[in-house]
Backbone bond lengths (Angstrom), bond angles and torsions (degrees), N, CA, C in turn:
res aa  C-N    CA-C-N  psi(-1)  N-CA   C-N-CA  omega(-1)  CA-C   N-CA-C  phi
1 X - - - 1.453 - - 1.528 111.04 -
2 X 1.312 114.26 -42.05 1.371 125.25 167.80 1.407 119.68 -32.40
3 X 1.530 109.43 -68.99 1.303 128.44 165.91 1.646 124.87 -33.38
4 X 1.496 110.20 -37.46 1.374 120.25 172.49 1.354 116.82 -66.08
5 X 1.317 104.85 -43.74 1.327 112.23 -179.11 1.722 110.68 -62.95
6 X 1.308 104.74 -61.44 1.612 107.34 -177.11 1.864 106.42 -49.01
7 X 1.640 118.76 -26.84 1.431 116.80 -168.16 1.147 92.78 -59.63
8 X 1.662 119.22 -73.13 1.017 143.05 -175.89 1.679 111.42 -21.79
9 X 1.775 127.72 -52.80 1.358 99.14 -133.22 2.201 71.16 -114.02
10 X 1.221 105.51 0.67 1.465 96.96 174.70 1.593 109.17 -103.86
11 X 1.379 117.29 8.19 1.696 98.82 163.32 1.407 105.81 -155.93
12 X 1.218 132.55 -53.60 1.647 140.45 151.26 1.455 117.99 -18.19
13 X 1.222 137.21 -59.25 1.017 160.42 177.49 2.018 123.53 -58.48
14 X 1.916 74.58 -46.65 1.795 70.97 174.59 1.473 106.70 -111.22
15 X 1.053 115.59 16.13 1.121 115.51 -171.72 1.786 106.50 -108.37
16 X 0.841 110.49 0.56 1.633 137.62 -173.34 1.507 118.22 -101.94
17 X 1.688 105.17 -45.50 1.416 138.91 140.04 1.327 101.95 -18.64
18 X 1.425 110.13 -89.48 1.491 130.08 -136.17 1.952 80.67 -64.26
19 X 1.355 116.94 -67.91 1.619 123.18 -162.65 1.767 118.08 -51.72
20 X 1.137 116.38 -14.42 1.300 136.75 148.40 1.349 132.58 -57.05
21 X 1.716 95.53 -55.81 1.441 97.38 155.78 1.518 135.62 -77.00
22 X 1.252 112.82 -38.24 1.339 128.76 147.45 1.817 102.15 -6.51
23 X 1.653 103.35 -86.25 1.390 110.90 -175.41 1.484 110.74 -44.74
24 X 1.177 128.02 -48.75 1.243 118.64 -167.19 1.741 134.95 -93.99
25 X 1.433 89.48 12.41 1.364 109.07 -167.60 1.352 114.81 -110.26
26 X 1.277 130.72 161.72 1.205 129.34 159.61 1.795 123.97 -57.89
27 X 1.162 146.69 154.12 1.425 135.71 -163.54 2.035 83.06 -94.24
28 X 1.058 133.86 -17.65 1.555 122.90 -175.59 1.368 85.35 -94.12
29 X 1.222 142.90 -67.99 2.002 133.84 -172.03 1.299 89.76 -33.20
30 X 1.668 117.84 -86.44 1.169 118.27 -162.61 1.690 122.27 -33.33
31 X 1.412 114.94 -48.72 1.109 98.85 163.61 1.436 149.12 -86.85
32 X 1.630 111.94 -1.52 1.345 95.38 125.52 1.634 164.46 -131.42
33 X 2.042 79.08 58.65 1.677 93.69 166.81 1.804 91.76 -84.57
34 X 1.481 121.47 -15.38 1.766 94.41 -171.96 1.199 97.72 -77.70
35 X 1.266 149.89 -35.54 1.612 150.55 -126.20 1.620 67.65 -84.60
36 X 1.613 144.19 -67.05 0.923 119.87 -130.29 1.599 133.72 -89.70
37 X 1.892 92.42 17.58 1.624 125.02 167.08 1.272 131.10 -66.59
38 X 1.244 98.84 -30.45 2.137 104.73 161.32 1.313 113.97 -83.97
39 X 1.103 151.82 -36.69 1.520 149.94 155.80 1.358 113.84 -54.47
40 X 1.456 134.89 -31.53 1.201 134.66 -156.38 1.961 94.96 -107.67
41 X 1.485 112.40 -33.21 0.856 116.60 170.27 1.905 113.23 -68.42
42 X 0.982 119.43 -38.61 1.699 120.61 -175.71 1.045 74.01 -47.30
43 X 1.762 116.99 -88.41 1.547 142.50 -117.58 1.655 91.94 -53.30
44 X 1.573 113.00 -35.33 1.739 94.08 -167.69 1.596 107.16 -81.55
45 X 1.306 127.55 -8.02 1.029 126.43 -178.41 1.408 109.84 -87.37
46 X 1.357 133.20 -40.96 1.502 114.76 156.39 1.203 122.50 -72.53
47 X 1.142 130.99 -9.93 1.707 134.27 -174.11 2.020 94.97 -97.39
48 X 1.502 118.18 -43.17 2.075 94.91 158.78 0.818 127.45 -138.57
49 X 1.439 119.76 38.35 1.581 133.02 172.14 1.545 96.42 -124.11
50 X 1.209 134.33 -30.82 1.176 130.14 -178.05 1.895 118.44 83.09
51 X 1.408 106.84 36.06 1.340 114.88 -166.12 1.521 96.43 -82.67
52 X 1.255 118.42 147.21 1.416 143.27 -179.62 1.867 89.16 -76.30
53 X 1.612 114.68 150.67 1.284 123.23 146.48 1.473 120.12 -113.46
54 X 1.089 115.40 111.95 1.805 119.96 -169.23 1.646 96.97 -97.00
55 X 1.070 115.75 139.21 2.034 130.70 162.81 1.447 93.12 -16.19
56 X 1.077 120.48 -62.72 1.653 113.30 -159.06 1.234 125.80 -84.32
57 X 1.840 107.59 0.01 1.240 119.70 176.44 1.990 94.55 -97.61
58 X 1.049 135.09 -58.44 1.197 146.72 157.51 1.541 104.57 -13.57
59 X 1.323 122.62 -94.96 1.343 117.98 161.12 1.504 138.78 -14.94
60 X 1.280 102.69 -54.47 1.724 110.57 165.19 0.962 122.45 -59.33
61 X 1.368 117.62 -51.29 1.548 126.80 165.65 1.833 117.70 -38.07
62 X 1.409 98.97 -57.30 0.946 112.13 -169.83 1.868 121.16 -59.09
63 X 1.791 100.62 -42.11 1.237 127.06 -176.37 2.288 102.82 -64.79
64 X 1.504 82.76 -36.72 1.931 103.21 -174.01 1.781 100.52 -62.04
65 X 1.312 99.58 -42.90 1.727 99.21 -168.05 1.362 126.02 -87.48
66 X 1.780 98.52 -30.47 1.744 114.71 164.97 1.420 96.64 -47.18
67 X 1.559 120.01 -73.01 1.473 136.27 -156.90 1.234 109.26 -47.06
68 X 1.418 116.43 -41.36 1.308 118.62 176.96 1.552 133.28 -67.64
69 X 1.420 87.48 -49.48 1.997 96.63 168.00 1.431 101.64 -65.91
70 X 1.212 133.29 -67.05 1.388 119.26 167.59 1.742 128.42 4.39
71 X 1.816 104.10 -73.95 0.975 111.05 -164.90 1.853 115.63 -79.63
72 X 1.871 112.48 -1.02 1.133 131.31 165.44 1.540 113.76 -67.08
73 X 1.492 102.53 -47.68 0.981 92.55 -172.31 1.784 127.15 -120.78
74 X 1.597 95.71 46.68 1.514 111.42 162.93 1.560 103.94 -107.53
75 X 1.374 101.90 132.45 1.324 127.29 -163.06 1.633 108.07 -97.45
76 X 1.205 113.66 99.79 1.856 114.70 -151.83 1.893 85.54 -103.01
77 X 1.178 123.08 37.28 1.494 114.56 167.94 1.638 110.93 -97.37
């Protein structure tokens, strides 16, 4: 039963989130409320998993989130 619960509130849940917002959002907001899922995602993993950040994890991140706002905010009209 446990297990259901953890399915549930780690992918079901936000993923239900996001398509909600989806509808009600602009397609440029929306994208960048996603950009801000790899940064927010590290930070909780060293703040309660206790994950190390190494240079090359830093960088990627960094290279992942540029790329992303980027492609929000080129205007293909």
């Amino acid at each position: 039963m446990a297990l259901i619960g953890i399915a549930a509130l780690s992918s079901a849940i936000p993923c239900s989130l996001e398509y909600e917002a989806l509808k009600r959002m602009s397609p440029r907001k929306y994208g960048i409320l996603i950009c801000t899922e790899p940064p927010i995602a590290t930070l909780d993993g060293i703040t309660f998993l206790g994950d190390q950040m190494t240079f090359r994890v830093i960088i990627a991140l960094l290279l992942v989130s540029i790329s992303a706002l980027g492609l929000t905010f080129i205007d293909k009209k």
